[in-house]
C-alpha positions as MATLAB code, in Angstrom:
seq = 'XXXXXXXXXXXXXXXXXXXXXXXXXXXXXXXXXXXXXXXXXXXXXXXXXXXXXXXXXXXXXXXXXXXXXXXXXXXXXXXXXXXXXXXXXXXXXXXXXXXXXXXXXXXXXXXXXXXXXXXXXXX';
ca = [
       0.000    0.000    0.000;
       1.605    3.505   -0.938;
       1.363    5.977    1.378;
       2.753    9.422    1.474;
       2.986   10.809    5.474;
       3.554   14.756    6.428;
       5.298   15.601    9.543;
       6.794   19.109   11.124;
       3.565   21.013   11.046;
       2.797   22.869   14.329;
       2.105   26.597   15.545;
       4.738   29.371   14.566;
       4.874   33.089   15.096;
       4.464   35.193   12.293;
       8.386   35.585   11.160;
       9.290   31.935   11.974;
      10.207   29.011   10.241;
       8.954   25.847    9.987;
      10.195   21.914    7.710;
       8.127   19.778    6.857;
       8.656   16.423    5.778;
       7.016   13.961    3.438;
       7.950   10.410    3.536;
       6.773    7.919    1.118;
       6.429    4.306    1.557;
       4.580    1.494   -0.505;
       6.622    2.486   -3.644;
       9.570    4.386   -4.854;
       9.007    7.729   -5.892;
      12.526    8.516   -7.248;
      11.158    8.916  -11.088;
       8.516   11.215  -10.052;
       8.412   14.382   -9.398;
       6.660   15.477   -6.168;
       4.855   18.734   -4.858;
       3.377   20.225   -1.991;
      -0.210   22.037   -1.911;
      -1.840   23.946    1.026;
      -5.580   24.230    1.787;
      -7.359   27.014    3.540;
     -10.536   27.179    5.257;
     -13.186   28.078    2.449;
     -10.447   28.038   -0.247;
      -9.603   25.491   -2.779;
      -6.335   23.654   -2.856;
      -3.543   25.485   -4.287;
      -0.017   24.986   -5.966;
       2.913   25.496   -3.308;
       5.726   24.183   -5.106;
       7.047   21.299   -7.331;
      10.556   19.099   -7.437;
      11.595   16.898  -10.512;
      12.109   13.771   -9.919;
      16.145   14.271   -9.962;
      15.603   17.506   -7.882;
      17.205   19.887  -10.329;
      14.228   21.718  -11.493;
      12.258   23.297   -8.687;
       8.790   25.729   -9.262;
       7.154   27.724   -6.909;
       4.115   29.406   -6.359;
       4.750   33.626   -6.465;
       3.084   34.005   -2.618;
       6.143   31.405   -1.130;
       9.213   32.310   -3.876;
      12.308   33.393   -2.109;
      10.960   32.122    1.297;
       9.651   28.612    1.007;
      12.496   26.057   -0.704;
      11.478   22.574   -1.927;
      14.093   19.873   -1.473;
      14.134   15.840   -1.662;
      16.623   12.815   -0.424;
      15.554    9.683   -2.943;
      17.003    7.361   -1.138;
      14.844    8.101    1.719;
      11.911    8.741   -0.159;
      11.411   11.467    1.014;
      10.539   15.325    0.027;
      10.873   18.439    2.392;
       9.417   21.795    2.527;
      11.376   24.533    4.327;
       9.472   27.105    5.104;
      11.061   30.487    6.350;
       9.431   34.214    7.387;
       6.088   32.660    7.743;
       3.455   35.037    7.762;
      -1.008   34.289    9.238;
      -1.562   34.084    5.331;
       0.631   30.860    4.901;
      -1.782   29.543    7.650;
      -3.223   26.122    6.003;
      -3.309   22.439    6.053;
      -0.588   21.336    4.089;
      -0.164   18.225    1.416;
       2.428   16.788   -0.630;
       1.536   14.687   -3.388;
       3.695   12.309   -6.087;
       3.311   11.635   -9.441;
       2.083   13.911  -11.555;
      -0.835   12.676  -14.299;
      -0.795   15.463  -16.058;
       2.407   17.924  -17.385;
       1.343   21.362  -16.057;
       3.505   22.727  -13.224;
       0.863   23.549  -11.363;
      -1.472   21.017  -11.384;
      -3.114   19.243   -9.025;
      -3.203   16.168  -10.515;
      -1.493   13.695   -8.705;
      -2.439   10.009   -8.426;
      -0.587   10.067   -4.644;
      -1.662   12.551   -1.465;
      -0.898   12.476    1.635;
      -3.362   13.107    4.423;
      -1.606   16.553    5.366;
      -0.086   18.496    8.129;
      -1.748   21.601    9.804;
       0.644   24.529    9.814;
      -0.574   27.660   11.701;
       0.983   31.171   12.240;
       0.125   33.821   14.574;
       0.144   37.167   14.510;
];
């Protein structure tokens, strides 16, 4: 069974950092490339940021560029999210996901999530 499992969420002041972690079991995901997504209350799902499979090509969203940086360790199957100057408005429940159906950067179309990790900043 494949399962993708978030850790490192938590409560931050505004101005902190936090990493999260994504580790993947079930399946290898070294091939894939792998993203993270965040979720607000009342608000759909959106784009965070995006790793190639090899790690050498990294996207980002234009709310987290130049403070959020995407990383990955294949052999531990495993995908990070550091997340610095955190501000209430990066306040969500976040996701990673592998393996991409479609090409778009952005999309949300992955065949694996993972069941998320609650990060919350205070003013």
């Amino acid at each position: 069974q494949v399962q993708l499992v978030e850790s490192g969420g938590g409560l931050v002041q505004a101005g902190g950092s936090l990493r999260l972690s994504c580790a993947a079991s079930g399946r290898t995901f070294s091939n894939d490339a792998m993203g993270w997504f965040r979720q607000s209350p009342g608000k759909e799902r959106e784009f965070v940021a995006r790793i190639s499979w090899s790690g050498n090509i990294k996207n980002y969203a234009n709310s987290v560029k130049g403070r959020f940086t995407i990383s990955r360790d294949n052999a531990k199957n495993t995908v990070y999210l550091q997340m610095n100057s955190l501000t209430p408005e990066d306040t969500a429940v976040y996701y990673c996901a592998a393996r991409p159906v479609v090409a778009l950067i952005t999309t949300a179309q992955y065949e694996y999530w993972g069941q998320g990790t609650q990060v919350t900043v205070s003013s």
